[in-house]
mmCIF file as gemmi writes it, N, C-alpha and C atoms, coordinates in Angstrom:
data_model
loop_
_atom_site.group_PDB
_atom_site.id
_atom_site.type_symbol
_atom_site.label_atom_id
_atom_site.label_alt_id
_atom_site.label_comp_id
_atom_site.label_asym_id
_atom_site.label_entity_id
_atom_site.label_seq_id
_atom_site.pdbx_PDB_ins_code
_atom_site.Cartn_x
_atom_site.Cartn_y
_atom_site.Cartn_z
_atom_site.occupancy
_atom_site.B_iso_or_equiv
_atom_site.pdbx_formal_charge
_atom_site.auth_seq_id
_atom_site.auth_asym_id
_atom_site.pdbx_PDB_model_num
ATOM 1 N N . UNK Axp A 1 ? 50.474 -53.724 26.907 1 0 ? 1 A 1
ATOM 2 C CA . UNK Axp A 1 ? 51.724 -54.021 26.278 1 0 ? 1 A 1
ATOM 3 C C . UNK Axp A 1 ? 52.776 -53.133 26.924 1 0 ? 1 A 1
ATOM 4 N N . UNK Axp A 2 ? 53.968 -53.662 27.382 1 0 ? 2 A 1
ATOM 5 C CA . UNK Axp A 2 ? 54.829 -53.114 27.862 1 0 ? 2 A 1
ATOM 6 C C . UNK Axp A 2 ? 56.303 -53.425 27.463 1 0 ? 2 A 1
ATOM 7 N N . UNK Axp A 3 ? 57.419 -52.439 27.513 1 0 ? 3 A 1
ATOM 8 C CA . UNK Axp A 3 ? 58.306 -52.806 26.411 1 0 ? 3 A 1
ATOM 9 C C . UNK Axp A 3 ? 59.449 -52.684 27.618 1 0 ? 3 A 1
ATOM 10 N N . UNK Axp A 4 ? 60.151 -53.237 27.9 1 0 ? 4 A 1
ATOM 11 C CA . UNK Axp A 4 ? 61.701 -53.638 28.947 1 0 ? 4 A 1
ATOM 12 C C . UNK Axp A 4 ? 62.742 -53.593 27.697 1 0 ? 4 A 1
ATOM 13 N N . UNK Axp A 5 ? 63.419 -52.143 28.247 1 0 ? 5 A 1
ATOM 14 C CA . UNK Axp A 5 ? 64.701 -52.352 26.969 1 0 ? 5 A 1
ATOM 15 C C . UNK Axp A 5 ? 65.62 -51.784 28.575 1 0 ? 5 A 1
ATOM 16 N N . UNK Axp A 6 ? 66.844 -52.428 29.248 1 0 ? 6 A 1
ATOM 17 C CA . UNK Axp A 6 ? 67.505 -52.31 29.505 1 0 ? 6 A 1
ATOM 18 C C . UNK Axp A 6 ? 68.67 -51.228 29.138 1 0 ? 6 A 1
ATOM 19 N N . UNK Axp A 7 ? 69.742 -50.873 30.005 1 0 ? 7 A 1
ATOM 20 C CA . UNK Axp A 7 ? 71.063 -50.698 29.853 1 0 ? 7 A 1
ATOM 21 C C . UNK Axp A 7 ? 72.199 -50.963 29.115 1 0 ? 7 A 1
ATOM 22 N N . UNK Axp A 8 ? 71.71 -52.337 28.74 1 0 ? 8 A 1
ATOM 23 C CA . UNK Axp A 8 ? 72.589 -53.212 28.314 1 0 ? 8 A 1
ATOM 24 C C . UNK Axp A 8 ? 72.211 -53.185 27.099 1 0 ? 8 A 1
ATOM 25 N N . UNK Axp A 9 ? 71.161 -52.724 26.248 1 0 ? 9 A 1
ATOM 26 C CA . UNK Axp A 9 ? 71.171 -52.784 25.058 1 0 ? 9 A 1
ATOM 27 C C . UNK Axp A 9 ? 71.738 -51.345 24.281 1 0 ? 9 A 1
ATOM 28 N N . UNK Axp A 10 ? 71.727 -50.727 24.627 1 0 ? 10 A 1
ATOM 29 C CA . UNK Axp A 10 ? 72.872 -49.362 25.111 1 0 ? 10 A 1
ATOM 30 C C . UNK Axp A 10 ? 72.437 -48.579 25.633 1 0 ? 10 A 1
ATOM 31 N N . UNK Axp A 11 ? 72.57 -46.93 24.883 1 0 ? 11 A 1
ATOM 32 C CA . UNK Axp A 11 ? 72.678 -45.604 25.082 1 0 ? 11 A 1
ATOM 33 C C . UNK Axp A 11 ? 70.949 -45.458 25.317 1 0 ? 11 A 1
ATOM 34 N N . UNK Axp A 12 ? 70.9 -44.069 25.454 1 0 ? 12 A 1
ATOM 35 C CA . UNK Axp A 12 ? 69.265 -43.365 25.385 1 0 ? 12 A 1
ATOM 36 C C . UNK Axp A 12 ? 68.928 -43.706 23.99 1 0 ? 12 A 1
ATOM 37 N N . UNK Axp A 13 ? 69.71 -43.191 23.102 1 0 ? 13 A 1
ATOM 38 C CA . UNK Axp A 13 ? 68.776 -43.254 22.194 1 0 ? 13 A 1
ATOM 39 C C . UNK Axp A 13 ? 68.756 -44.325 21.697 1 0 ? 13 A 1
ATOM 40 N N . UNK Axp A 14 ? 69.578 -45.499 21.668 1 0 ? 14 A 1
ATOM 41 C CA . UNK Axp A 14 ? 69.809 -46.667 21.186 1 0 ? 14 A 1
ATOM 42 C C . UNK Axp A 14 ? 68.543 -47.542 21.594 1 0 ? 14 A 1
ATOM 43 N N . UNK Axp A 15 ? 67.935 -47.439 23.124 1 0 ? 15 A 1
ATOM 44 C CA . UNK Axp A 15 ? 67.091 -47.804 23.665 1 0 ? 15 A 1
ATOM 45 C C . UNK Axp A 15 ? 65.784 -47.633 22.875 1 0 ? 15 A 1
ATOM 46 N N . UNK Axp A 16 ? 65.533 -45.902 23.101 1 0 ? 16 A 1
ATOM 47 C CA . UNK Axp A 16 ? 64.605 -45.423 22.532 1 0 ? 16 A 1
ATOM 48 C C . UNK Axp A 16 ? 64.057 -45.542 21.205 1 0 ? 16 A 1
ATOM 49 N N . UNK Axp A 17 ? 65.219 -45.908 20.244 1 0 ? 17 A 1
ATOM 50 C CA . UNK Axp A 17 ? 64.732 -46.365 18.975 1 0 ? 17 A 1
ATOM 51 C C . UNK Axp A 17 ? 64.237 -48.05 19.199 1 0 ? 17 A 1
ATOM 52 N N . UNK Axp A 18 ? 64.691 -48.87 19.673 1 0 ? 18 A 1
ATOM 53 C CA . UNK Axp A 18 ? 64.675 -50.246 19.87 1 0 ? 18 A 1
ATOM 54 C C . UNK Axp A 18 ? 62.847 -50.314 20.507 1 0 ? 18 A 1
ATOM 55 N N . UNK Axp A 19 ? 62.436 -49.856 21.101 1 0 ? 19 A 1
ATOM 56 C CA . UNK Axp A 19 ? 61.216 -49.449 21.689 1 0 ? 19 A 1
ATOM 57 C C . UNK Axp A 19 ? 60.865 -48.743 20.69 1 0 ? 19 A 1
ATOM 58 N N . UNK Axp A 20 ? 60.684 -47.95 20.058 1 0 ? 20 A 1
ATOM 59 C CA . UNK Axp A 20 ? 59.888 -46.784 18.975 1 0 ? 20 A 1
ATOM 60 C C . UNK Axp A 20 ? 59.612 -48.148 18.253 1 0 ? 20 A 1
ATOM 61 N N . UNK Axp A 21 ? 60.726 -48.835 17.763 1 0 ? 21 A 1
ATOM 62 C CA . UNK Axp A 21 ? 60.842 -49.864 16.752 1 0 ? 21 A 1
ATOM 63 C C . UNK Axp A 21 ? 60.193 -50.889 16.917 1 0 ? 21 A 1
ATOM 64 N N . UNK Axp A 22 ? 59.967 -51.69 18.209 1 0 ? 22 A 1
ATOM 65 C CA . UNK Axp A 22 ? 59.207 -52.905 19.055 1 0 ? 22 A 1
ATOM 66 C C . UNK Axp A 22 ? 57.598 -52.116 18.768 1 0 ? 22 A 1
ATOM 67 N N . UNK Axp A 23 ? 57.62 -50.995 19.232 1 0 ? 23 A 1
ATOM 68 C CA . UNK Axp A 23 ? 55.914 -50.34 19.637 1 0 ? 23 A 1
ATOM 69 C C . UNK Axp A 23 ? 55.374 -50.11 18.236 1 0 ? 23 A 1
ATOM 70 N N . UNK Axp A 24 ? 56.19 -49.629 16.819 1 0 ? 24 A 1
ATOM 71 C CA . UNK Axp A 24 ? 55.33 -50.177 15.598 1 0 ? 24 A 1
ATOM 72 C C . UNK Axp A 24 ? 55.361 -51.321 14.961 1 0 ? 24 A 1
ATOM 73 N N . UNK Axp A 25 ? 56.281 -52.469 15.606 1 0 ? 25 A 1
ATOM 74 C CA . UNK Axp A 25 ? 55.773 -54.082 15.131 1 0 ? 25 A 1
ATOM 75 C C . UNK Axp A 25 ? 54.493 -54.522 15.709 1 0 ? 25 A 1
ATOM 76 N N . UNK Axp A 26 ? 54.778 -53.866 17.392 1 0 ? 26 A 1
ATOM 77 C CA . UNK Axp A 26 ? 53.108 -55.249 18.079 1 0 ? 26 A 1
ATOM 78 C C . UNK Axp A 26 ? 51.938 -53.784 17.3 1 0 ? 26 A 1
ATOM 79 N N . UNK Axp A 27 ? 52.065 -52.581 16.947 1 0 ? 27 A 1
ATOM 80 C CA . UNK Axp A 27 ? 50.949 -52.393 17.091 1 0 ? 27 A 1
ATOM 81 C C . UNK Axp A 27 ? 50.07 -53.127 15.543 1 0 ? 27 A 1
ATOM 82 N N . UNK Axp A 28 ? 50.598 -53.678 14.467 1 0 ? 28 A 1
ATOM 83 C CA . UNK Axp A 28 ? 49.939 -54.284 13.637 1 0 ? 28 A 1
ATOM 84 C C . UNK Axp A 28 ? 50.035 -55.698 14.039 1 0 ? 28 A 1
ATOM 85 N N . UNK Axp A 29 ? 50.545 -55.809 15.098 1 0 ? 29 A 1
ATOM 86 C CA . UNK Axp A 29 ? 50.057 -57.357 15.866 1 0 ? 29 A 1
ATOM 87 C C . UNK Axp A 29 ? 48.833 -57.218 17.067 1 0 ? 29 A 1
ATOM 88 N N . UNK Axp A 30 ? 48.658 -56.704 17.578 1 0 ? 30 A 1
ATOM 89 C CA . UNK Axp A 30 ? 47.788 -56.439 19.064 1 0 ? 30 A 1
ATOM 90 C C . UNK Axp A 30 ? 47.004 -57.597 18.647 1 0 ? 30 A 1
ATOM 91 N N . UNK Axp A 31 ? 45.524 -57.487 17.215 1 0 ? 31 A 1
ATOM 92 C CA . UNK Axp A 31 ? 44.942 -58.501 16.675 1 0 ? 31 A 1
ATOM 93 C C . UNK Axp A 31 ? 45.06 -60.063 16.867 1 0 ? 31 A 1
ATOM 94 N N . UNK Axp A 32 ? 46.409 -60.442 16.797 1 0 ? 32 A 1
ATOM 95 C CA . UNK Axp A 32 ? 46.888 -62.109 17.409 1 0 ? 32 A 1
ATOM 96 C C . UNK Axp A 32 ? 46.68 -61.966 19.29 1 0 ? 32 A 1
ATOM 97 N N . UNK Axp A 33 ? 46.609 -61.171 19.657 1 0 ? 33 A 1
ATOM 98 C CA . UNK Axp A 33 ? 46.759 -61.418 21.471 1 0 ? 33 A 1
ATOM 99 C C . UNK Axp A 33 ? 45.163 -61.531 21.762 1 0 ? 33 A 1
ATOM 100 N N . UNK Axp A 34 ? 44.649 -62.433 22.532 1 0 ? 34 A 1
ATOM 101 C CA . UNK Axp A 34 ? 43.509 -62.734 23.277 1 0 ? 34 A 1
ATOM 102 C C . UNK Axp A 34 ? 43.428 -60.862 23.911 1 0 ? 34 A 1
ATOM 103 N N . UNK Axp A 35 ? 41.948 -61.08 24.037 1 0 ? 35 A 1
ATOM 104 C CA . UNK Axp A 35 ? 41.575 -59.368 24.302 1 0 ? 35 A 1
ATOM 105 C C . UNK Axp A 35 ? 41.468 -59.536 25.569 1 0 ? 35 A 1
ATOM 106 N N . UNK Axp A 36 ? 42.557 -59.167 26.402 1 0 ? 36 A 1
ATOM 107 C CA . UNK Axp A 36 ? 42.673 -58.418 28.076 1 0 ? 36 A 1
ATOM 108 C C . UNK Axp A 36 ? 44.299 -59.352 28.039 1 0 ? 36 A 1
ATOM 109 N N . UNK Axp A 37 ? 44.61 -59.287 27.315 1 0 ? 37 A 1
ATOM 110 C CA . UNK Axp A 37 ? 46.669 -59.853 27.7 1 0 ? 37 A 1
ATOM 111 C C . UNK Axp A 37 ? 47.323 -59.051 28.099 1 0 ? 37 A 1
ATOM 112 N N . UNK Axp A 38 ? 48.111 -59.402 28.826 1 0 ? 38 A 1
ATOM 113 C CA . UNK Axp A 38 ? 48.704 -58.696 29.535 1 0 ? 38 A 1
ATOM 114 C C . UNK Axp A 38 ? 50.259 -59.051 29.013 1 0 ? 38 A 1
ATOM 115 N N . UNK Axp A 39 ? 50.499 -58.108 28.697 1 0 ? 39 A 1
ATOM 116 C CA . UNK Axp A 39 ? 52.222 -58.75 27.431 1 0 ? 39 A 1
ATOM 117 C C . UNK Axp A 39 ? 53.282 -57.839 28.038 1 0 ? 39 A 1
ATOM 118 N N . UNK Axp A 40 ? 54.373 -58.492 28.344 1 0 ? 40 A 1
ATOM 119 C CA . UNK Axp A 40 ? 55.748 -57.417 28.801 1 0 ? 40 A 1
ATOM 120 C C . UNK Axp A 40 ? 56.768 -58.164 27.573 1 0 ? 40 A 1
ATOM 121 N N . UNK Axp A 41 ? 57.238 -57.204 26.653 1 0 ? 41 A 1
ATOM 122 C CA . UNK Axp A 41 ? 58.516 -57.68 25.841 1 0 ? 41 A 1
ATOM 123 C C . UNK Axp A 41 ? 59.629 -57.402 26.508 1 0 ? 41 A 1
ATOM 124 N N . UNK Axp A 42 ? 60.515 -57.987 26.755 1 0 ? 42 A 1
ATOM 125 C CA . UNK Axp A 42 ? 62.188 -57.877 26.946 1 0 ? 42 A 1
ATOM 126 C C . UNK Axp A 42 ? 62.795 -57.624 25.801 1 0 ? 42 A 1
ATOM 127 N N . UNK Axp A 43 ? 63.333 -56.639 25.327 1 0 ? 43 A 1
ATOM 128 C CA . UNK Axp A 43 ? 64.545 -56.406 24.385 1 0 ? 43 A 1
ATOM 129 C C . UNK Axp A 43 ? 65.943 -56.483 25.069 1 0 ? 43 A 1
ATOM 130 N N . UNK Axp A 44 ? 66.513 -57.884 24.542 1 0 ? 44 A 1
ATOM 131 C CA . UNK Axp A 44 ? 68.165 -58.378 24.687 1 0 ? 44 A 1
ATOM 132 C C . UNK Axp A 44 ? 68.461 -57.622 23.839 1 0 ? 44 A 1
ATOM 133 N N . UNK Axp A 45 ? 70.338 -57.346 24.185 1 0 ? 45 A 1
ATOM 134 C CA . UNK Axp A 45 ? 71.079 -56.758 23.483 1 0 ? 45 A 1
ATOM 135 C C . UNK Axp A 45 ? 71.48 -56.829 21.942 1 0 ? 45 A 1
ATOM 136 N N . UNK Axp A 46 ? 71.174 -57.816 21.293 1 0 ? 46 A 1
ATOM 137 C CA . UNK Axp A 46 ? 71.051 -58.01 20.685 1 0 ? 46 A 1
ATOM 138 C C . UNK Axp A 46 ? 69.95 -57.153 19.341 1 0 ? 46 A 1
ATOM 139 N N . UNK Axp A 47 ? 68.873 -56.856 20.041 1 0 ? 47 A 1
ATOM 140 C CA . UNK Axp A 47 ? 67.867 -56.581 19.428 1 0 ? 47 A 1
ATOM 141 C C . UNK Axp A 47 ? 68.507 -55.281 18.857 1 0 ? 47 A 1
ATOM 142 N N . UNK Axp A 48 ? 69.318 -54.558 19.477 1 0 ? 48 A 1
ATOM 143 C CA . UNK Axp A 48 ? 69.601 -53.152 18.9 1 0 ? 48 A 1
ATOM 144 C C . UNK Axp A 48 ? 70.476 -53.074 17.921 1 0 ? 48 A 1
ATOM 145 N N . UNK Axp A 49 ? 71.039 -54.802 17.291 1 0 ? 49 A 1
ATOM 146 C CA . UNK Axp A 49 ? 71.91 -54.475 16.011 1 0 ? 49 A 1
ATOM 147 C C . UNK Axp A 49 ? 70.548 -55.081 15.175 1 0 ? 49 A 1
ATOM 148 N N . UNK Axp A 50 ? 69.238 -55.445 15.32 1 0 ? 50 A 1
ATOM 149 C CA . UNK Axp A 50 ? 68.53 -56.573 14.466 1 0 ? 50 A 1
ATOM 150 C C . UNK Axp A 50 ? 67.844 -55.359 13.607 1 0 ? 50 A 1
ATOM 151 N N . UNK Axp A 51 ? 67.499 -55.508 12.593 1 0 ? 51 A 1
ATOM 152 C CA . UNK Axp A 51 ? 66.966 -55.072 11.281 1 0 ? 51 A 1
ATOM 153 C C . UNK Axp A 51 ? 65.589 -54.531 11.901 1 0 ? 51 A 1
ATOM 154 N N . UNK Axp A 52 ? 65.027 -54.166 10.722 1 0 ? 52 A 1
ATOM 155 C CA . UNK Axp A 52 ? 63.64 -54.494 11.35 1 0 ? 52 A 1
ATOM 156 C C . UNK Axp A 52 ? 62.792 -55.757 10.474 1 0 ? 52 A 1
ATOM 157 N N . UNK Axp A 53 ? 62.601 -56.193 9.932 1 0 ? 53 A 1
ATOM 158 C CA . UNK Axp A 53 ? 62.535 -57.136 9.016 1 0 ? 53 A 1
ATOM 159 C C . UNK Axp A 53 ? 62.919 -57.964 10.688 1 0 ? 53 A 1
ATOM 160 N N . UNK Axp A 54 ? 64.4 -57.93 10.652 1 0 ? 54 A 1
ATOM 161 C CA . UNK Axp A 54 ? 64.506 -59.226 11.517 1 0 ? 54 A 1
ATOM 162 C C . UNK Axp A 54 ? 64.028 -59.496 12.836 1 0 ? 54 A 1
ATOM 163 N N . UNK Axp A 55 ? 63.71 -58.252 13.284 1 0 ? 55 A 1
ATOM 164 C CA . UNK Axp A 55 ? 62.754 -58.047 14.887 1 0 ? 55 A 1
ATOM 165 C C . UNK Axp A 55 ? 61.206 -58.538 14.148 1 0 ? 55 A 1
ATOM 166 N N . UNK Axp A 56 ? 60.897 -58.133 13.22 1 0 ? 56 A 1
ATOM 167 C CA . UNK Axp A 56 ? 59.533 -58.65 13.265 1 0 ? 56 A 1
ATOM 168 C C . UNK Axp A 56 ? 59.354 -59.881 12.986 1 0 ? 56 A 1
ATOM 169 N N . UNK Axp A 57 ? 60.768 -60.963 12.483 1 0 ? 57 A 1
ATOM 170 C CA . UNK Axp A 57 ? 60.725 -62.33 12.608 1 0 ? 57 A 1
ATOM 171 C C . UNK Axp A 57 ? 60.589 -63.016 13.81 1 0 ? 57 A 1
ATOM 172 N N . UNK Axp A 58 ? 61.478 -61.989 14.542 1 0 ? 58 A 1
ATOM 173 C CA . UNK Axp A 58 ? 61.231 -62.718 16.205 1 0 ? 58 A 1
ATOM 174 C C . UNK Axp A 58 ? 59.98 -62.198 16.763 1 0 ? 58 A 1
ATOM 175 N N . UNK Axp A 59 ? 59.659 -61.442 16.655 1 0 ? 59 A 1
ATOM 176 C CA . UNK Axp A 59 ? 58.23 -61.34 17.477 1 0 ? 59 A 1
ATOM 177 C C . UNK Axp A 59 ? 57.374 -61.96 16.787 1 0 ? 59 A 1
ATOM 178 N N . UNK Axp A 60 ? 57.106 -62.331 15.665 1 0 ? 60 A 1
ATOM 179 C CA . UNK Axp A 60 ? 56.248 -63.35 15.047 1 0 ? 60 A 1
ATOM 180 C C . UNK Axp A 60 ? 56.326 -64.556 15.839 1 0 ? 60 A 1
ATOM 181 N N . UNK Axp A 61 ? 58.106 -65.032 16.325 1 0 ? 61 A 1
ATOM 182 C CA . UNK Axp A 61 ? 58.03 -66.639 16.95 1 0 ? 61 A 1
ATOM 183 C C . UNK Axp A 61 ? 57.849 -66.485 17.885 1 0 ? 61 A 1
ATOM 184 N N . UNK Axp A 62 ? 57.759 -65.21 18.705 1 0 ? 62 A 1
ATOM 185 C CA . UNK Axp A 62 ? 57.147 -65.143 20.197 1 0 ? 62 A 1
ATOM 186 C C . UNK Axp A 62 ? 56.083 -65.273 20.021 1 0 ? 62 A 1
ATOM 187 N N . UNK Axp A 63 ? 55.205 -64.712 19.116 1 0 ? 63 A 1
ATOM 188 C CA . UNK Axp A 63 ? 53.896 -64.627 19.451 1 0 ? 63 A 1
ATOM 189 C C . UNK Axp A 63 ? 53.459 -66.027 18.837 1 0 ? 63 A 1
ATOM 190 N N . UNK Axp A 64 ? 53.948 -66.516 18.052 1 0 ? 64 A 1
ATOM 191 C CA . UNK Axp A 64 ? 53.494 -67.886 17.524 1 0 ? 64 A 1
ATOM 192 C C . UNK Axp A 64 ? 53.763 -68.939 18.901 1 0 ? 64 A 1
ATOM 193 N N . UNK Axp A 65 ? 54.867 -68.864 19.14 1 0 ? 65 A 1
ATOM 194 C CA . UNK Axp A 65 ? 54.945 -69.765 20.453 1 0 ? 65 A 1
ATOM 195 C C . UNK Axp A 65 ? 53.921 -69.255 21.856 1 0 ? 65 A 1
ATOM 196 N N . UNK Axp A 66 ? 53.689 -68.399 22 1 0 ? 66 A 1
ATOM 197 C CA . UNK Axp A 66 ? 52.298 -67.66 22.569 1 0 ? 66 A 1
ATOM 198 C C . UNK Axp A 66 ? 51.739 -68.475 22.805 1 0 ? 66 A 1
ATOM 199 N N . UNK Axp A 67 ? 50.99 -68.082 21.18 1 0 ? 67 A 1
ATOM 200 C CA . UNK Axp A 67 ? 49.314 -68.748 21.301 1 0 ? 67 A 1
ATOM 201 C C . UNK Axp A 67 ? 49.664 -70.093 21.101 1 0 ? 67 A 1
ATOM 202 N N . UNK Axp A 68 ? 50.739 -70.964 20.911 1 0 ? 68 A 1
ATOM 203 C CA . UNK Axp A 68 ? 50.72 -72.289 20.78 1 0 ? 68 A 1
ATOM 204 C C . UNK Axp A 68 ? 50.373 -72.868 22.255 1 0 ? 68 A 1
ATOM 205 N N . UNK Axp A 69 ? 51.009 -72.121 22.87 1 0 ? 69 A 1
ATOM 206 C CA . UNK Axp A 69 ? 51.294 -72.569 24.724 1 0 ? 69 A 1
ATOM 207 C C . UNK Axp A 69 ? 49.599 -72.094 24.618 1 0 ? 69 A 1
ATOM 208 N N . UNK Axp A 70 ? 49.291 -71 24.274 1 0 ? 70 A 1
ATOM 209 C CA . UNK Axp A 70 ? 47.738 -71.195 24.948 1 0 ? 70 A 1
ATOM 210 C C . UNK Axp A 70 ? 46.812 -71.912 24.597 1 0 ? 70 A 1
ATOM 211 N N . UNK Axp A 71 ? 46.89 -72.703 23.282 1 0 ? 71 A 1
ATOM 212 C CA . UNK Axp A 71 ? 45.64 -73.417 22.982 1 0 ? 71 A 1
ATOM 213 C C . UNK Axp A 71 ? 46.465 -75.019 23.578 1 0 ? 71 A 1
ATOM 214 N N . UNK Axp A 72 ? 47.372 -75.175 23.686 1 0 ? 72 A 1
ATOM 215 C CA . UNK Axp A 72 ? 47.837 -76.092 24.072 1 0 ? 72 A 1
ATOM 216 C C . UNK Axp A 72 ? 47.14 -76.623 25.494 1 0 ? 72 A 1
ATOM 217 N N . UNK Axp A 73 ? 46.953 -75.505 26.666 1 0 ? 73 A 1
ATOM 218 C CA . UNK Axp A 73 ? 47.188 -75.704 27.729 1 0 ? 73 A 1
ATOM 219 C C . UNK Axp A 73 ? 45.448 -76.027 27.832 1 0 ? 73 A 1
């Protein structure tokens, strides 16, 4: 699991919380990812005004759209 928080979502610490914040949503997710995934999150600018409540809505539809694409395929 790897976490991409840009420039653009701001400052150091703005970053650093946005990541602190991403790294305790997936870790009570890891369980939904097939065992050997290889996962990179992007945090848009956006993400650094989102709640947390509301980041863990979106990573729910990432990961739901995920595994949809994988049993799909």
């Amino acid at each position: 699991m790897a976490f991409v928080v840009g420039k653009q979502v701001g400052n150091a610490v703005t970053r650093n919380t946005v990541k602190r914040r991403l790294r305790a949503l997936m870790s009570t997710r890891l369980g939904l990812l097939p065992d050997g995934s290889d996962v990179v999150l992007r945090a848009l600018p956006p993400s650094a005004r989102r709640s947390s409540p509301e980041l863990a809505h979106d990573l729910d539809l990432v990961l739901d759209r995920l595994n949809q694409s994988r049993t799909s395929s």
